[in-house]
Biotite code that builds the C-alpha atoms (Angstrom):
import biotite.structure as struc

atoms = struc.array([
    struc.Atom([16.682, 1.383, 18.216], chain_id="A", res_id=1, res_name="UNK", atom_name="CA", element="C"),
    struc.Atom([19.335, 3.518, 19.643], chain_id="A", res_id=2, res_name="UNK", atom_name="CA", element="C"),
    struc.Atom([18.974, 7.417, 17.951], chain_id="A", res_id=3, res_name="UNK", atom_name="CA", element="C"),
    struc.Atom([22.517, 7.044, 16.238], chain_id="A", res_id=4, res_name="UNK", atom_name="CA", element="C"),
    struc.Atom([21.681, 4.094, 13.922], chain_id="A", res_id=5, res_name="UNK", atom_name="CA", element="C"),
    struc.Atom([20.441, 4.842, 11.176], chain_id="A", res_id=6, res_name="UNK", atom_name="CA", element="C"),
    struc.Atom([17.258, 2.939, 9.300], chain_id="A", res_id=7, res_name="UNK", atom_name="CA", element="C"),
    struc.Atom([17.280, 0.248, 7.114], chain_id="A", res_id=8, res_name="UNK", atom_name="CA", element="C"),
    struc.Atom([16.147, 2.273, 3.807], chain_id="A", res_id=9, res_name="UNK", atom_name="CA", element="C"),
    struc.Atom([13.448, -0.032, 1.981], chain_id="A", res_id=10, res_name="UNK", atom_name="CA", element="C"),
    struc.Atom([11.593, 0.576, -1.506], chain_id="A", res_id=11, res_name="UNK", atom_name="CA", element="C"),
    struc.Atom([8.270, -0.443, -1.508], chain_id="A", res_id=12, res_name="UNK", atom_name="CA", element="C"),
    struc.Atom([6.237, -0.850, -4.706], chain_id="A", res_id=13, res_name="UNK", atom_name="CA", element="C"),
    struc.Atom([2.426, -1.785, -4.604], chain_id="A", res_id=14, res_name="UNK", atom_name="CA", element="C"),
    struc.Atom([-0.896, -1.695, -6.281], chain_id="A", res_id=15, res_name="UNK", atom_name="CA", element="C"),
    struc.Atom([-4.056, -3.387, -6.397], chain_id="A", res_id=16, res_name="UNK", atom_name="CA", element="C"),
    struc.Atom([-6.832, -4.363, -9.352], chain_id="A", res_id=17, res_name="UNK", atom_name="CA", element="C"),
    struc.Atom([-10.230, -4.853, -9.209], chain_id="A", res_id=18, res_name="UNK", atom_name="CA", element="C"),
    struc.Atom([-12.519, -5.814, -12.004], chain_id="A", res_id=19, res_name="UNK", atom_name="CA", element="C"),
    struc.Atom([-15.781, -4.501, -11.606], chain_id="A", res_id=20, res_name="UNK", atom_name="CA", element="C"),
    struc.Atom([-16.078, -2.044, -8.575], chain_id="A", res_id=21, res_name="UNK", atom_name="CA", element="C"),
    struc.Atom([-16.783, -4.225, -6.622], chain_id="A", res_id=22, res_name="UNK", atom_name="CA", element="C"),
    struc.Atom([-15.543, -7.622, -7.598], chain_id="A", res_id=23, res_name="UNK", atom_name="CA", element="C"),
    struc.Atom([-12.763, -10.152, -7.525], chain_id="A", res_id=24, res_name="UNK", atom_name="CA", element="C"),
    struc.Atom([-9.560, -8.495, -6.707], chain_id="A", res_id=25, res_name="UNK", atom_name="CA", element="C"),
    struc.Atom([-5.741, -8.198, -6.426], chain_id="A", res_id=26, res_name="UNK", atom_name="CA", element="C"),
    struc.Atom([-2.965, -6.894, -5.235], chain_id="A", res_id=27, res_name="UNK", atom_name="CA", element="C"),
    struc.Atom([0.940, -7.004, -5.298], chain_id="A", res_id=28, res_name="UNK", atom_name="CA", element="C"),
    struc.Atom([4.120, -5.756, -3.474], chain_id="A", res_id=29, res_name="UNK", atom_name="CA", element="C"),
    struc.Atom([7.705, -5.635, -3.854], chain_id="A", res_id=30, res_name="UNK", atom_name="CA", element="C"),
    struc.Atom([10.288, -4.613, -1.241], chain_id="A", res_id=31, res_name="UNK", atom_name="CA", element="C"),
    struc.Atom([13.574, -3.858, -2.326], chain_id="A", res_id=32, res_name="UNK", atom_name="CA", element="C"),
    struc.Atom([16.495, -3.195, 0.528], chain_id="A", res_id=33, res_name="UNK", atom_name="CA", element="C"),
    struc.Atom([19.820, -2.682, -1.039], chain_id="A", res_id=34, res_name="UNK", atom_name="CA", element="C"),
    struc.Atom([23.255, -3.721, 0.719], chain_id="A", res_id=35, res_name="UNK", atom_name="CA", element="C"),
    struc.Atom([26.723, -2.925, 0.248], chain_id="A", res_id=36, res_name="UNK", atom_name="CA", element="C"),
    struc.Atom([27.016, -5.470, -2.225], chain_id="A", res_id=37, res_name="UNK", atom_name="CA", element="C"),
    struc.Atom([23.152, -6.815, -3.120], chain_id="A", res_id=38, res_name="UNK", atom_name="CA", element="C"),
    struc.Atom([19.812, -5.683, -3.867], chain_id="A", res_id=39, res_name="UNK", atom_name="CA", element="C"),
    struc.Atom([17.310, -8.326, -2.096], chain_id="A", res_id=40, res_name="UNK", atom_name="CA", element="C"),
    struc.Atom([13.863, -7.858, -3.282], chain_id="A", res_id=41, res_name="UNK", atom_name="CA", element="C"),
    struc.Atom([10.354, -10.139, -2.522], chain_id="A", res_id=42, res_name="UNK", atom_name="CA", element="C"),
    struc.Atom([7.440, -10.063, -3.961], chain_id="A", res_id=43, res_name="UNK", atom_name="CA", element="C"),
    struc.Atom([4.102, -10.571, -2.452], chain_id="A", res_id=44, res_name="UNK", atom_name="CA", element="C"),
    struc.Atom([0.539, -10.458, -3.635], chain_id="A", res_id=45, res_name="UNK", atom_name="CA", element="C"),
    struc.Atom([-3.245, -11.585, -2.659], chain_id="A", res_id=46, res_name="UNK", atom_name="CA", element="C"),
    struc.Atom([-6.610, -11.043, -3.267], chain_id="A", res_id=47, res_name="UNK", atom_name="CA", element="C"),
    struc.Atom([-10.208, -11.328, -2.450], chain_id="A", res_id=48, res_name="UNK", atom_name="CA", element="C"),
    struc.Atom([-13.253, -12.983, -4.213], chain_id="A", res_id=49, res_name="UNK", atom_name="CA", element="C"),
    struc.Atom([-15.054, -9.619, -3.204], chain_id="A", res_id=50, res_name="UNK", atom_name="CA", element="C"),
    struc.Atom([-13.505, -6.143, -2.742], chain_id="A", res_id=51, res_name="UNK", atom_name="CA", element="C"),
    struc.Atom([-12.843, -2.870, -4.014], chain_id="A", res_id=52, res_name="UNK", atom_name="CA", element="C"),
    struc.Atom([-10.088, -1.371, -5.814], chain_id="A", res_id=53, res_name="UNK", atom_name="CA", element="C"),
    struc.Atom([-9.261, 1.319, -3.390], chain_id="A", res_id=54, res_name="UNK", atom_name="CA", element="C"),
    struc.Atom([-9.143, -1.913, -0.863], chain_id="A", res_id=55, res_name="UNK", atom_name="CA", element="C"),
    struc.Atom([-6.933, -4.111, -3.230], chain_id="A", res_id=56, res_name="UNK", atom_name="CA", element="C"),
    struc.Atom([-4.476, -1.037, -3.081], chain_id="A", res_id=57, res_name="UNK", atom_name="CA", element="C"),
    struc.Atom([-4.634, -0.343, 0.889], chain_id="A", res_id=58, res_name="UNK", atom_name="CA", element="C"),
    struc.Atom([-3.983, -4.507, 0.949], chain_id="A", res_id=59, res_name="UNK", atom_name="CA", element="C"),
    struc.Atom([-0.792, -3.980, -0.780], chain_id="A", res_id=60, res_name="UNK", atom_name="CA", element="C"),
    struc.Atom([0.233, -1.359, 1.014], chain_id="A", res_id=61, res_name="UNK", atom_name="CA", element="C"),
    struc.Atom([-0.437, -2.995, 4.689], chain_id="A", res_id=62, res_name="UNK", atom_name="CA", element="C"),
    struc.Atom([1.564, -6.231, 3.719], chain_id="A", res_id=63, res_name="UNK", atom_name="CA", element="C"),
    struc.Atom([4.599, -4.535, 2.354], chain_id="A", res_id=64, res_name="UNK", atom_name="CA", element="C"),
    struc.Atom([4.792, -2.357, 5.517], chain_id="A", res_id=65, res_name="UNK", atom_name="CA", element="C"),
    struc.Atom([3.666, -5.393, 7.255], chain_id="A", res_id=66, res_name="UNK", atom_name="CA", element="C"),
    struc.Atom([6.585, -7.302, 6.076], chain_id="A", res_id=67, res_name="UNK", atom_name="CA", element="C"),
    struc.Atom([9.288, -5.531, 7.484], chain_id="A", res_id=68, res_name="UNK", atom_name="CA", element="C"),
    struc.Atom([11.039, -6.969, 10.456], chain_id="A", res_id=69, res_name="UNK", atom_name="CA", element="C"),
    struc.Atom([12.016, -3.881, 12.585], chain_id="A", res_id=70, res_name="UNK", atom_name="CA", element="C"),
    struc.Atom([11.392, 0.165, 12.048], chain_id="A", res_id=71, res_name="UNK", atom_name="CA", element="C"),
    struc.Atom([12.729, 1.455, 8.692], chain_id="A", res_id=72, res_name="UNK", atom_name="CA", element="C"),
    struc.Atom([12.789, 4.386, 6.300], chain_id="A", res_id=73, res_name="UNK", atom_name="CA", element="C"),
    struc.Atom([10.476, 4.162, 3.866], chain_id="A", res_id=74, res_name="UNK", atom_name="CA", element="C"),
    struc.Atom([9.856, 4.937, 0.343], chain_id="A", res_id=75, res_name="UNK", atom_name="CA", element="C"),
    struc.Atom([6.582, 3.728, -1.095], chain_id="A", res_id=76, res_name="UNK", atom_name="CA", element="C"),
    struc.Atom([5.692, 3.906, -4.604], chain_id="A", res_id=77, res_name="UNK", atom_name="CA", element="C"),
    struc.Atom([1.952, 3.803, -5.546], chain_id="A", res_id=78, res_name="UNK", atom_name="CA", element="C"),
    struc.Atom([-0.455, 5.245, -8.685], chain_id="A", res_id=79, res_name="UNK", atom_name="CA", element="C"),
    struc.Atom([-3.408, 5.229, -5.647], chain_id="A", res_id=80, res_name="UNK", atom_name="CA", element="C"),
    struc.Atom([-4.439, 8.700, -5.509], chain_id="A", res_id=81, res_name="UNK", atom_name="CA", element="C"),
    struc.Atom([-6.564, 7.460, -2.852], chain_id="A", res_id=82, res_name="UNK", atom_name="CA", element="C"),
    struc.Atom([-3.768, 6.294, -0.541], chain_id="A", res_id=83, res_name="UNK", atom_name="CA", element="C"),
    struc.Atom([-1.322, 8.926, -1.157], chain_id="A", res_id=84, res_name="UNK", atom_name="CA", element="C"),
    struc.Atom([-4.041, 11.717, -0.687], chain_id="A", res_id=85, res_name="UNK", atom_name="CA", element="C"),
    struc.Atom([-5.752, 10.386, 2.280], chain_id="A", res_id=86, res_name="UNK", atom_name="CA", element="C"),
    struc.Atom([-2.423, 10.318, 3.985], chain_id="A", res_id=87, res_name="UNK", atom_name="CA", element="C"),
    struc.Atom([-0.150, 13.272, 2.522], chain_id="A", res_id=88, res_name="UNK", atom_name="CA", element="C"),
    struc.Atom([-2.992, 15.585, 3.240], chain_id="A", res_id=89, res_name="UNK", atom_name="CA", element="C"),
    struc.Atom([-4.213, 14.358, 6.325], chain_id="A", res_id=90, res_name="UNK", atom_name="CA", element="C"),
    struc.Atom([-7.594, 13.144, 5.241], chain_id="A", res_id=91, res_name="UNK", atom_name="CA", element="C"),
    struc.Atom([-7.315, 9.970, 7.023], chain_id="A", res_id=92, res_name="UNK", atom_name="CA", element="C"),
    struc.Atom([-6.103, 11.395, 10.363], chain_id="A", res_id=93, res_name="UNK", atom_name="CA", element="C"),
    struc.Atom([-9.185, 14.183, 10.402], chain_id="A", res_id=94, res_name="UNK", atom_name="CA", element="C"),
    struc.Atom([-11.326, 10.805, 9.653], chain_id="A", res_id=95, res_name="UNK", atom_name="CA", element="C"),
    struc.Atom([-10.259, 8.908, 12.808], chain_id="A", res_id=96, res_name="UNK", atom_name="CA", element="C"),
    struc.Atom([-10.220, 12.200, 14.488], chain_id="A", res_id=97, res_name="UNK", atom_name="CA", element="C"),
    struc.Atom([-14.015, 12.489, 13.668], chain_id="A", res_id=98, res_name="UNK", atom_name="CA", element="C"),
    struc.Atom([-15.025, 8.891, 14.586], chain_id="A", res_id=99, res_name="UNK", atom_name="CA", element="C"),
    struc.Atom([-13.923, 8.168, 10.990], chain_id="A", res_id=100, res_name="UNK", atom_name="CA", element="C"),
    struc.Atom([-16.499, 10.480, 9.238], chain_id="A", res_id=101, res_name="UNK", atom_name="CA", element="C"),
    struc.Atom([-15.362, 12.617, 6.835], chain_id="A", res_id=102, res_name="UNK", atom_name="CA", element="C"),
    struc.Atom([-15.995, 16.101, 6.088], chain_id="A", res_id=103, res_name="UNK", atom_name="CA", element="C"),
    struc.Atom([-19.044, 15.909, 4.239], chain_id="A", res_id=104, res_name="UNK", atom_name="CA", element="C"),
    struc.Atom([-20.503, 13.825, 7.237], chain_id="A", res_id=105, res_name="UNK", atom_name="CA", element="C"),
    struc.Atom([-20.372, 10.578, 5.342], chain_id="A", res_id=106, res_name="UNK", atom_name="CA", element="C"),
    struc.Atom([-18.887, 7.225, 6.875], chain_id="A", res_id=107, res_name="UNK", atom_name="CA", element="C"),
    struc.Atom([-15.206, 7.036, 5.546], chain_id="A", res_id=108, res_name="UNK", atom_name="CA", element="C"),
    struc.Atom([-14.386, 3.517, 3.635], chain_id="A", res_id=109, res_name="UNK", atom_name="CA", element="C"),
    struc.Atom([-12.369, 0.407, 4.118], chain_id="A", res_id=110, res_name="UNK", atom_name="CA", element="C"),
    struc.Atom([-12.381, 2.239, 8.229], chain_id="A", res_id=111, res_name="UNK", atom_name="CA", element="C"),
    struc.Atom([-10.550, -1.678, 9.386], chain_id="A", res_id=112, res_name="UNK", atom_name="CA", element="C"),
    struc.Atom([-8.011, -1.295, 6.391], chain_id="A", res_id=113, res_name="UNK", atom_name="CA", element="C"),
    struc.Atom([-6.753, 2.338, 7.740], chain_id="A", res_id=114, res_name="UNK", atom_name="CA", element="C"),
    struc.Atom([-7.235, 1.329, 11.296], chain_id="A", res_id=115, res_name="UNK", atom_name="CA", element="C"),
    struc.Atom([-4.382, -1.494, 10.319], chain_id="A", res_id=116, res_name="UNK", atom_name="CA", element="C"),
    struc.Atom([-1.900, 0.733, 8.277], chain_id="A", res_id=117, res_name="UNK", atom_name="CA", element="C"),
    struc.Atom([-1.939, 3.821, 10.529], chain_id="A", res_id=118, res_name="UNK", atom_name="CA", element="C"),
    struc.Atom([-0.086, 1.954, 13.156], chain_id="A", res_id=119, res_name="UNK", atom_name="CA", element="C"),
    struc.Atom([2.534, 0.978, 10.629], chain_id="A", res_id=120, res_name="UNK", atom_name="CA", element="C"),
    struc.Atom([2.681, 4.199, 9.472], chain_id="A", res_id=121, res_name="UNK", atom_name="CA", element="C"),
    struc.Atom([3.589, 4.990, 13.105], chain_id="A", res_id=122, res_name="UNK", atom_name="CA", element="C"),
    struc.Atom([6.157, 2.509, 13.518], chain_id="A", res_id=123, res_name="UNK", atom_name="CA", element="C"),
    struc.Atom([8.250, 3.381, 9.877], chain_id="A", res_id=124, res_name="UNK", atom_name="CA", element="C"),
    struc.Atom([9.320, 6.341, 8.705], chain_id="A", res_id=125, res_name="UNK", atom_name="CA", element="C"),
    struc.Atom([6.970, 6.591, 5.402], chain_id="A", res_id=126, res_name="UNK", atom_name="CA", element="C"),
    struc.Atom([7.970, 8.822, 2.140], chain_id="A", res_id=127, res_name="UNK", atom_name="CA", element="C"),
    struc.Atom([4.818, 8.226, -0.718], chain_id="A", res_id=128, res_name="UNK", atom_name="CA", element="C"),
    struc.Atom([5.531, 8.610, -4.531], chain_id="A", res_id=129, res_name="UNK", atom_name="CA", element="C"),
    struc.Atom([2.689, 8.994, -6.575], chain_id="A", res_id=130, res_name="UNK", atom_name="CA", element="C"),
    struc.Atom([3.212, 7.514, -10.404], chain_id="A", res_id=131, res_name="UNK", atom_name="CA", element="C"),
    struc.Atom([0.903, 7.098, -12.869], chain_id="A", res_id=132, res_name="UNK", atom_name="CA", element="C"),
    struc.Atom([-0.364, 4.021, -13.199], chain_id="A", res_id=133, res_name="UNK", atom_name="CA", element="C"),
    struc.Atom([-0.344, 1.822, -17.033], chain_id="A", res_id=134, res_name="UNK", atom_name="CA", element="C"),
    struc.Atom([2.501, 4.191, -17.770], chain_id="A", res_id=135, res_name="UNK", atom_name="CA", element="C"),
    struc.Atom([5.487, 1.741, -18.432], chain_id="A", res_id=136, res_name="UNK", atom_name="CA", element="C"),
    struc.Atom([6.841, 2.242, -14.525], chain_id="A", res_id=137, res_name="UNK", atom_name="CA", element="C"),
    struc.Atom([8.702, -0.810, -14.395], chain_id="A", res_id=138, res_name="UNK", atom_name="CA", element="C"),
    struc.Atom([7.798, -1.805, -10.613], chain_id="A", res_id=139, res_name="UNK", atom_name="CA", element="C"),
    struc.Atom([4.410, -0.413, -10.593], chain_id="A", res_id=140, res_name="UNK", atom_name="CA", element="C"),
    struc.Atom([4.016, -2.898, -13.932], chain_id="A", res_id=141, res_name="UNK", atom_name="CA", element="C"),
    struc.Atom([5.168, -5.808, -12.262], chain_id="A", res_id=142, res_name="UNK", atom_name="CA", element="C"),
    struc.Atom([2.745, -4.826, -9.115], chain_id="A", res_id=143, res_name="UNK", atom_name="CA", element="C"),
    struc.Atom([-0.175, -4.558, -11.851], chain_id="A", res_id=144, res_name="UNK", atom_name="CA", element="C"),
    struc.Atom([0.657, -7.941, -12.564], chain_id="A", res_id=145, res_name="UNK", atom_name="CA", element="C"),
    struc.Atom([1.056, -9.741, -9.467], chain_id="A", res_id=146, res_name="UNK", atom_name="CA", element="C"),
    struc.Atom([-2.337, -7.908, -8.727], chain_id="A", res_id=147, res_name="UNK", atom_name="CA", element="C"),
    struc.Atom([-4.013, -9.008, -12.328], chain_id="A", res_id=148, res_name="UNK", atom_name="CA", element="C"),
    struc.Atom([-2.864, -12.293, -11.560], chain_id="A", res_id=149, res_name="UNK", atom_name="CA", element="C"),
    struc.Atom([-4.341, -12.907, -8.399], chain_id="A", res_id=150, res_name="UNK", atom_name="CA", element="C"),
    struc.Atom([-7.888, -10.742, -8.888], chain_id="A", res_id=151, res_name="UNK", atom_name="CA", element="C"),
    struc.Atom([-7.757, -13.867, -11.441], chain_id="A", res_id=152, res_name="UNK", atom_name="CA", element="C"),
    struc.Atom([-7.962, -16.408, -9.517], chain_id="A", res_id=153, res_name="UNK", atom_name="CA", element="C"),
    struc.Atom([-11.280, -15.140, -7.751], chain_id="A", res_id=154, res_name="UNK", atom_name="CA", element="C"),
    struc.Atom([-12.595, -14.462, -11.557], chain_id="A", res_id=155, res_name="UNK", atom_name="CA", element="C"),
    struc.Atom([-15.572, -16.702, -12.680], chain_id="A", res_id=156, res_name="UNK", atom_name="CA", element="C"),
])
């Protein structure tokens, strides 16, 4: 992309659900790009028979990033402490760094989920927002449930 055009500017909502820790989980996305005269948004979820929370929301973050076509600007609204943390404060990069151990010489987690979003990470320009999660956000609600809904469909 030549240095005078400018990003597409996407909104990215996500979140994941687990019930039990581990145990059949979800997660769900929505990308929003707005145009002179439309807002276009998608939805997306999954899940897995066996996972983690922390997993579920890494999932949803990796396929809305996935998702996008060419390099954009980014804003990605989460209530994963874990995500936004491990990134905005470098813990993930001092992981991989380390041969992905962290700093109190224990393995880090879900090492094939990071090893998958870092590059995307690379490729968009990424701004996190941390909300609280079960707090009426409107986006983050309808992530909930898309997640909900497909952590049930791996539920006995």
């Amino acid at each position: 992309m030549d240095q005078n055009q400018t990003r597409p500017k996407v909104e990215i909502f996500s979140d994941g659900a687990c019930s039990g820790n581990p145990g059949p989980g979800g997660w769900g996305t929505i990308l929003r790009f707005r145009t002179k005269d439309a807002v276009h948004e998608k939805e997306l979820s999954g899940g897995e028979a066996h996972t983690t929370n922390n997993r579920m929301e890494l999932s949803a973050v990796i396929a809305g990033l996935r998702a996008l076509k060419m390099p954009c600007d980014v804003t990605l609204t989460t209530d994963s402490k874990y995500v936004v943390d491990s990134i905005q404060k470098g813990w993930v990069y001092s992981w991989k760094k380390k041969g992905w151990i962290k700093s109190d010489k224990k393995p880090a987690l879900n090492v094939d989920l990071w090893e998958e979003l870092l590059p995307l990470l690379a490729m968009h320009q990424v701004s996190f927002v941390w909300v609280k999660g079960h707090a009426g956000h409107p986006e983050n609600e309808r992530c909930d449930h898309l997640a909900v809904a497909q952590r049930t469909r791996f539920s006995d």
